[in-house]
TORKOL-928210 format. One record per atom (N, C-alpha, C, O, CB): x, y, z. Coordinates in Angstrom, 2 decimals, always signed. Glycine has a CB too. Layout:
BEGIN
{{X; Y; Z}}
...
REM end
This chain:
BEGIN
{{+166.11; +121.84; +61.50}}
{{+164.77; +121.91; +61.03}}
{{+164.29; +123.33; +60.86}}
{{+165.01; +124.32; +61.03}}
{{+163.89; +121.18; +61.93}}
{{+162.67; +123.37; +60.41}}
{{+162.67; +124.47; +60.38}}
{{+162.98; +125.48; +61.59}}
{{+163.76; +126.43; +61.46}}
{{+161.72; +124.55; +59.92}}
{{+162.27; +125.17; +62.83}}
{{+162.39; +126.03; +63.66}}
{{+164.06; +127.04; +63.84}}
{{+164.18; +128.26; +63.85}}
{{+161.95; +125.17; +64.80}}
{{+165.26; +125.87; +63.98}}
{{+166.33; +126.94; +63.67}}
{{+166.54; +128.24; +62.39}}
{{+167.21; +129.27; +62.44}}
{{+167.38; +126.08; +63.51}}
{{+165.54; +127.59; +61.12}}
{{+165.84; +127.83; +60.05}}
{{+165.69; +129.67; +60.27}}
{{+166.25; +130.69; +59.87}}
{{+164.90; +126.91; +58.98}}
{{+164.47; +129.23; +61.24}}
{{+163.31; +130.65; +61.58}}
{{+164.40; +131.35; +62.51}}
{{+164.89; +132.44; +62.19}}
{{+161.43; +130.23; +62.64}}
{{+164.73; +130.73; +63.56}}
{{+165.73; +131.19; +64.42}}
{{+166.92; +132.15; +63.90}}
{{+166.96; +133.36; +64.13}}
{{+166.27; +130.05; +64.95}}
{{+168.01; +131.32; +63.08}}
{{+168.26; +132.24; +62.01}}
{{+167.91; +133.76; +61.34}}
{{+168.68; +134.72; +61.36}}
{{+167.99; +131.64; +61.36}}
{{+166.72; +133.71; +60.81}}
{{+166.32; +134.50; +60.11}}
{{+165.72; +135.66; +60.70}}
{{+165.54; +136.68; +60.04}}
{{+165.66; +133.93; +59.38}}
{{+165.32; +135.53; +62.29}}
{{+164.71; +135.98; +63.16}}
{{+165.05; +136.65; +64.86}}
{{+164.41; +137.05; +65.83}}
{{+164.07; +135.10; +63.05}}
{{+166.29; +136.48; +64.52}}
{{+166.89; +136.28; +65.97}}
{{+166.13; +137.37; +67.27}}
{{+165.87; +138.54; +66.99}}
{{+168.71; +136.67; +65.80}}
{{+165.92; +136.93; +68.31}}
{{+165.96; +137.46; +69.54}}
{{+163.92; +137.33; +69.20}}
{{+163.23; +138.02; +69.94}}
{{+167.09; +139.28; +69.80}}
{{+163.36; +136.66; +68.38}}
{{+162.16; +136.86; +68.87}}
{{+161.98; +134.98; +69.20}}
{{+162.74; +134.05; +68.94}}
{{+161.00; +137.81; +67.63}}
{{+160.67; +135.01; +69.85}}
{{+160.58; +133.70; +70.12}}
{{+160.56; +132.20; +68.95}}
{{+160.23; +132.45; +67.79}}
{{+159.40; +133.82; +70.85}}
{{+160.78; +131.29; +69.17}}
{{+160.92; +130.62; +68.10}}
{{+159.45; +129.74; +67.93}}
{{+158.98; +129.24; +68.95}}
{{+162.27; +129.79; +68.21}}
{{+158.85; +129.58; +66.79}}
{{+157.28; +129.41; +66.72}}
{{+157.69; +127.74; +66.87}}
{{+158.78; +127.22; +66.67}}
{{+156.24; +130.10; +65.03}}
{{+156.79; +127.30; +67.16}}
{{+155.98; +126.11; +67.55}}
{{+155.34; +125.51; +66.60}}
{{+154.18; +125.93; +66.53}}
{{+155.08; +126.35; +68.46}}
{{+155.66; +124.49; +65.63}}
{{+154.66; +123.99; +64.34}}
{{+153.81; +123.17; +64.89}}
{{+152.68; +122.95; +64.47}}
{{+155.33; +123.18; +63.09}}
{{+154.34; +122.68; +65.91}}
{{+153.17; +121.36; +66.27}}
{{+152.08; +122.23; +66.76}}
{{+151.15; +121.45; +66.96}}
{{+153.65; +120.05; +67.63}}
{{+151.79; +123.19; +66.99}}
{{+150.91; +123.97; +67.37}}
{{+149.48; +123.62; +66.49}}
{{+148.34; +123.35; +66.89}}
{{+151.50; +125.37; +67.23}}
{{+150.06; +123.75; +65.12}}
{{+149.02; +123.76; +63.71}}
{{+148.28; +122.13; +63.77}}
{{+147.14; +121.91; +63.36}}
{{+150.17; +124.01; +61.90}}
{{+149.43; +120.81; +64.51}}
{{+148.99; +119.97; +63.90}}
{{+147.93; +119.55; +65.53}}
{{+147.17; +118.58; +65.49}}
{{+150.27; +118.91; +63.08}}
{{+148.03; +120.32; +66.68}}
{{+147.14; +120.52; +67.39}}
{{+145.94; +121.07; +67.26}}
{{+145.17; +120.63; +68.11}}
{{+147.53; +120.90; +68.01}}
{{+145.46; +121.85; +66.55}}
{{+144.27; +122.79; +66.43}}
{{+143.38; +121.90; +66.87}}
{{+143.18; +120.79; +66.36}}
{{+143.89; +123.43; +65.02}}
{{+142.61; +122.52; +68.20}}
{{+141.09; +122.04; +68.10}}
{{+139.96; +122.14; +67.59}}
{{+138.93; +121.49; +67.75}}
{{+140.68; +122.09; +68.73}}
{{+140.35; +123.51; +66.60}}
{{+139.05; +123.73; +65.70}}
{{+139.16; +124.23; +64.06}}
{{+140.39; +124.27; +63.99}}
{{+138.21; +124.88; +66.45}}
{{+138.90; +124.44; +63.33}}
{{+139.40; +125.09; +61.88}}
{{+139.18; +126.39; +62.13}}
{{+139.62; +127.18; +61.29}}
{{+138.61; +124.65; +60.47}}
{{+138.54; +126.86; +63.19}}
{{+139.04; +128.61; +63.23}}
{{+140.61; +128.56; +63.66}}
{{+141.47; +129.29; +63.17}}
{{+138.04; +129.72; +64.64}}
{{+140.74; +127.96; +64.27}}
{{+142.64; +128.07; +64.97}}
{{+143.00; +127.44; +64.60}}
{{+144.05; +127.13; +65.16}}
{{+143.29; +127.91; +66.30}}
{{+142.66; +126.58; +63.37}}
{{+144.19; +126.47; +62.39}}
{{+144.01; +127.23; +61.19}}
{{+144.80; +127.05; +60.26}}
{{+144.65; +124.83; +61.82}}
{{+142.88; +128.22; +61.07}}
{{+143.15; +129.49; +60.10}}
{{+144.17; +130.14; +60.62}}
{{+145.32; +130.32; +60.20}}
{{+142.00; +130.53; +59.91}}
{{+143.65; +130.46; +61.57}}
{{+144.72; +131.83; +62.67}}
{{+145.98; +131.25; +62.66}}
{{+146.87; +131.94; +62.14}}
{{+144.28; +132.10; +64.68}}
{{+146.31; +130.03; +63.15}}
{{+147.82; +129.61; +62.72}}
{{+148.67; +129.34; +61.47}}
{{+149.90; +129.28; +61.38}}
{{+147.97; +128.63; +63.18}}
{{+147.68; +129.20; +60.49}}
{{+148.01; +129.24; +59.10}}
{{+148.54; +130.64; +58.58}}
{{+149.31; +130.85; +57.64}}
{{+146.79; +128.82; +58.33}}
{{+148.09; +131.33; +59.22}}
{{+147.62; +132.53; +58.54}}
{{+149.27; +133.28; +59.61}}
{{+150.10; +133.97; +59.02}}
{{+145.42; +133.17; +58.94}}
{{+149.40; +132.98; +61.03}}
{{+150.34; +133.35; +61.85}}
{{+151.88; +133.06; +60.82}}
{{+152.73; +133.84; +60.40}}
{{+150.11; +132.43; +63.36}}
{{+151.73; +131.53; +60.69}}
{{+153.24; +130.69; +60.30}}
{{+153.30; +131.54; +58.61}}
{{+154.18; +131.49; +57.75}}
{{+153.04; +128.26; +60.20}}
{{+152.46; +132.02; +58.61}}
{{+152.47; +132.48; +56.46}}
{{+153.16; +130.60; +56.23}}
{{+154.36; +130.33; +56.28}}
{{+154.51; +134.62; +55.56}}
{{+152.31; +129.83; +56.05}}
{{+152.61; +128.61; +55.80}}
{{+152.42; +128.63; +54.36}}
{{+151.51; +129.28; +53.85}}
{{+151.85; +127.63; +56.57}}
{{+153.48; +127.74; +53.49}}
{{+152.99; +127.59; +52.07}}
{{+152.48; +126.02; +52.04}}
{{+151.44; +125.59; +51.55}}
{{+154.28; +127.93; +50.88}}
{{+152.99; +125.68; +52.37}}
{{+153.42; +124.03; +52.52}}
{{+152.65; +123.52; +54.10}}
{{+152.91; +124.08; +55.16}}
{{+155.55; +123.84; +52.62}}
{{+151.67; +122.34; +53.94}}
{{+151.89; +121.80; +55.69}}
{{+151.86; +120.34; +55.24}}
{{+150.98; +119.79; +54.57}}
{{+150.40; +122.25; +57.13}}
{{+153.17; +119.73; +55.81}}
{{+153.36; +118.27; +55.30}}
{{+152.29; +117.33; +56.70}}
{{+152.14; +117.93; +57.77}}
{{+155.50; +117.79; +55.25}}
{{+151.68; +115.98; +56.53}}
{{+151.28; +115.51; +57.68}}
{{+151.98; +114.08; +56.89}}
{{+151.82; +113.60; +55.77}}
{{+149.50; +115.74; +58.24}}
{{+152.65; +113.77; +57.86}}
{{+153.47; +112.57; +57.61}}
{{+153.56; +111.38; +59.18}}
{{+152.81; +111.52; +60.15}}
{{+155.15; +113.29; +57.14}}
{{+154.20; +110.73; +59.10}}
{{+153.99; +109.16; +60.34}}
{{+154.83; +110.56; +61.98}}
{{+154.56; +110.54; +63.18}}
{{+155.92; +106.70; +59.55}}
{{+155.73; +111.42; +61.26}}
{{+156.50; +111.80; +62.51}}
{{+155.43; +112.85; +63.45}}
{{+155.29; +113.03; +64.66}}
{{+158.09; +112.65; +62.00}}
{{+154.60; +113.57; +61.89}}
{{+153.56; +114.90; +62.81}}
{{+152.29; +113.78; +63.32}}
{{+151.53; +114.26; +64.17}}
{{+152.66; +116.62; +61.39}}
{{+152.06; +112.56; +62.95}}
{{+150.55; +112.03; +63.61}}
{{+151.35; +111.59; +64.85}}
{{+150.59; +111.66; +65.81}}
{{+149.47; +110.59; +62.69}}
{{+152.34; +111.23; +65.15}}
{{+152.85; +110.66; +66.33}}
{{+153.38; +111.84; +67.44}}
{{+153.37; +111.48; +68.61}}
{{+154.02; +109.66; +65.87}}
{{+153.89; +113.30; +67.15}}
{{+153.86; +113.89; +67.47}}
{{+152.96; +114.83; +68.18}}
{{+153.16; +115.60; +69.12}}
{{+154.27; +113.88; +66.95}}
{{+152.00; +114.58; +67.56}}
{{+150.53; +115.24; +67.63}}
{{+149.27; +114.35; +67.67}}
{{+149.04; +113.37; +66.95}}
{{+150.32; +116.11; +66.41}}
{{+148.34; +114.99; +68.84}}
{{+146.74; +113.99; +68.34}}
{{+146.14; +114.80; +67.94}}
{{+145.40; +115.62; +68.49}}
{{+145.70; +113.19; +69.37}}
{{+146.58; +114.53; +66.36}}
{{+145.24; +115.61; +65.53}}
{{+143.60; +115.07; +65.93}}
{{+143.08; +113.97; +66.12}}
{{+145.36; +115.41; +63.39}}
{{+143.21; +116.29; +65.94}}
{{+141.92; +116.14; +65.72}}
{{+140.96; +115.26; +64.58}}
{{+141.15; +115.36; +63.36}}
{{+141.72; +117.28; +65.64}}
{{+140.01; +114.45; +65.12}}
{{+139.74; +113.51; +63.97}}
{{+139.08; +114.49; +62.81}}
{{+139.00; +113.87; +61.75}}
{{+138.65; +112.19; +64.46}}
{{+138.70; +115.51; +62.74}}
{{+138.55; +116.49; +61.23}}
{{+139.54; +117.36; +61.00}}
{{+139.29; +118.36; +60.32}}
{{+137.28; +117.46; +61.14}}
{{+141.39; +117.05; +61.75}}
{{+142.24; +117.87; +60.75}}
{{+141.92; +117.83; +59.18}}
{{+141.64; +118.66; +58.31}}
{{+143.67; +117.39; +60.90}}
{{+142.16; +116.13; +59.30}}
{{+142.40; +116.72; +57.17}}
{{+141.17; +117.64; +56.80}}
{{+141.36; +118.41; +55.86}}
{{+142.19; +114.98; +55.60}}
{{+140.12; +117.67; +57.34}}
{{+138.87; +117.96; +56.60}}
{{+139.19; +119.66; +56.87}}
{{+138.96; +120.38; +55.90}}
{{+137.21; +117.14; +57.32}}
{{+139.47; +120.05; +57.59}}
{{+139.80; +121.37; +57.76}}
{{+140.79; +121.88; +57.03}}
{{+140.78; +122.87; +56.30}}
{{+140.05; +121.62; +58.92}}
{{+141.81; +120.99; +57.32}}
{{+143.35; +121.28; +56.27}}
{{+142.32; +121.33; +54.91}}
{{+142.06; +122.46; +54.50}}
{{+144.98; +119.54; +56.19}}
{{+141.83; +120.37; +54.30}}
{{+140.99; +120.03; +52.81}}
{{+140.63; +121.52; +52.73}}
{{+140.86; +122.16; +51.70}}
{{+139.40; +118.77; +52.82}}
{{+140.05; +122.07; +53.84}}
{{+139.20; +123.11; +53.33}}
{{+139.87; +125.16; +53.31}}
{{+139.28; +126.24; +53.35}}
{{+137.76; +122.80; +54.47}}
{{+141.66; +124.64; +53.20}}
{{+142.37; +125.75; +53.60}}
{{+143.38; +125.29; +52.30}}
{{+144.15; +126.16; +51.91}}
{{+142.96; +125.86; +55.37}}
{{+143.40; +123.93; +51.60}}
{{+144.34; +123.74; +51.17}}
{{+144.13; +122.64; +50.20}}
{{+143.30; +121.74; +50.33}}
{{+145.15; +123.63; +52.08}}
{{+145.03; +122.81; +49.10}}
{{+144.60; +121.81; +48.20}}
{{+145.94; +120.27; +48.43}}
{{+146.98; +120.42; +49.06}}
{{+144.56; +122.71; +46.40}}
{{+145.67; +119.43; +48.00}}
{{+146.49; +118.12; +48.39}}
{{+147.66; +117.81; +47.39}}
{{+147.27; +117.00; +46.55}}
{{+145.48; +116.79; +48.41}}
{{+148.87; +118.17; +47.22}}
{{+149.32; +118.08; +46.03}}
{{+149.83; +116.36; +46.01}}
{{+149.71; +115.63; +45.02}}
{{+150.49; +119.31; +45.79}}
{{+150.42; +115.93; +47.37}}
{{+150.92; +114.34; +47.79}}
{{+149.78; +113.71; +48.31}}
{{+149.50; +114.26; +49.38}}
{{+152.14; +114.20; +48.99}}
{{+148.85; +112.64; +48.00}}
{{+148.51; +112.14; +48.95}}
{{+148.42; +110.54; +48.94}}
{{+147.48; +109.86; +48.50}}
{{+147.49; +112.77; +49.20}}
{{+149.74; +110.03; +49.61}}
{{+149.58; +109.06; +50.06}}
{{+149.18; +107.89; +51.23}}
{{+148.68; +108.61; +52.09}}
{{+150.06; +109.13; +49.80}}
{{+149.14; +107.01; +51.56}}
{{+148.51; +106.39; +52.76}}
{{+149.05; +107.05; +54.22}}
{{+148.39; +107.40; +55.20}}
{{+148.85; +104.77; +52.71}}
{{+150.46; +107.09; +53.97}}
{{+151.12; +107.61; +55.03}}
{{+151.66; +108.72; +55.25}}
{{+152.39; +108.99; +56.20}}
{{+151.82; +107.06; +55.26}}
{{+151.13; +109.87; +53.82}}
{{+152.01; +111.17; +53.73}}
{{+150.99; +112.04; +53.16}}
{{+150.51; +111.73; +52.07}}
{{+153.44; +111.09; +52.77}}
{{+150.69; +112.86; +53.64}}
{{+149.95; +114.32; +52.56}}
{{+150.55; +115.03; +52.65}}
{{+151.01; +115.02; +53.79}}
{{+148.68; +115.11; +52.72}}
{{+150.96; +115.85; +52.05}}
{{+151.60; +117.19; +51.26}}
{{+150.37; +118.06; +50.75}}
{{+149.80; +117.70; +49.72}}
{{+152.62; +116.73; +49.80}}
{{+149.92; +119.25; +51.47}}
{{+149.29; +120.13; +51.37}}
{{+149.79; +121.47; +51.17}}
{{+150.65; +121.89; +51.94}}
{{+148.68; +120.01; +52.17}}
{{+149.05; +122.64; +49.59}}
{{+149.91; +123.57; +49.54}}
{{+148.73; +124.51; +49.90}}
{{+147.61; +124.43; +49.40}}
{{+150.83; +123.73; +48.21}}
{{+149.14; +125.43; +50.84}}
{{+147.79; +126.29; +51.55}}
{{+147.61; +127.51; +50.17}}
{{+148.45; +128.17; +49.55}}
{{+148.32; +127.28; +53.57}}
{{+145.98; +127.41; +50.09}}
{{+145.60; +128.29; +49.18}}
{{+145.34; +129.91; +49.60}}
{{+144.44; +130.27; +50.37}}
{{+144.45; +127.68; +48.67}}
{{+146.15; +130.67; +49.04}}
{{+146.25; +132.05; +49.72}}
{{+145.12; +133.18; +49.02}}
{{+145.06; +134.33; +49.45}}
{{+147.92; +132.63; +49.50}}
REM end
């Protein structure tokens, strides 16, 4: 996954944490983590809601960092607007 991908590319520093982003308790700290990961892409799919208890205004925050290019019942595909 990604994290090795980073590992790879990165060696000897720590390896980042995505579920971090799909934690945020507020839309200031998932700017700051958006902005940390240089994210292009943040997928929310059945594996990150089960992984994570998003906050009940992720999407609305994600909405407001990012436009929706997928959005289906069980999948959004968000591409962060830079």
């Amino acid at each position: 996954g990604w994290t090795g991908h980073q590992q790879q590319w990165r060696p000897g520093q720590p390896m980042p944490d995505p579920l971090r982003l799909y934690r945020a308790a507020s839309g200031e700290e998932m700017t700051v983590l958006l902005r940390e990961f240089d994210a292009d892409w943040v997928l929310l799919g059945p594996q990150e809601r089960q992984a994570a208890s998003l906050h009940p205004q992720w999407t609305d925050w994600m909405d407001n960092q990012a436009d929706r290019v997928v959005d289906l019942d069980d999948l959004i595909l968000f591409r962060i607007r830079k």
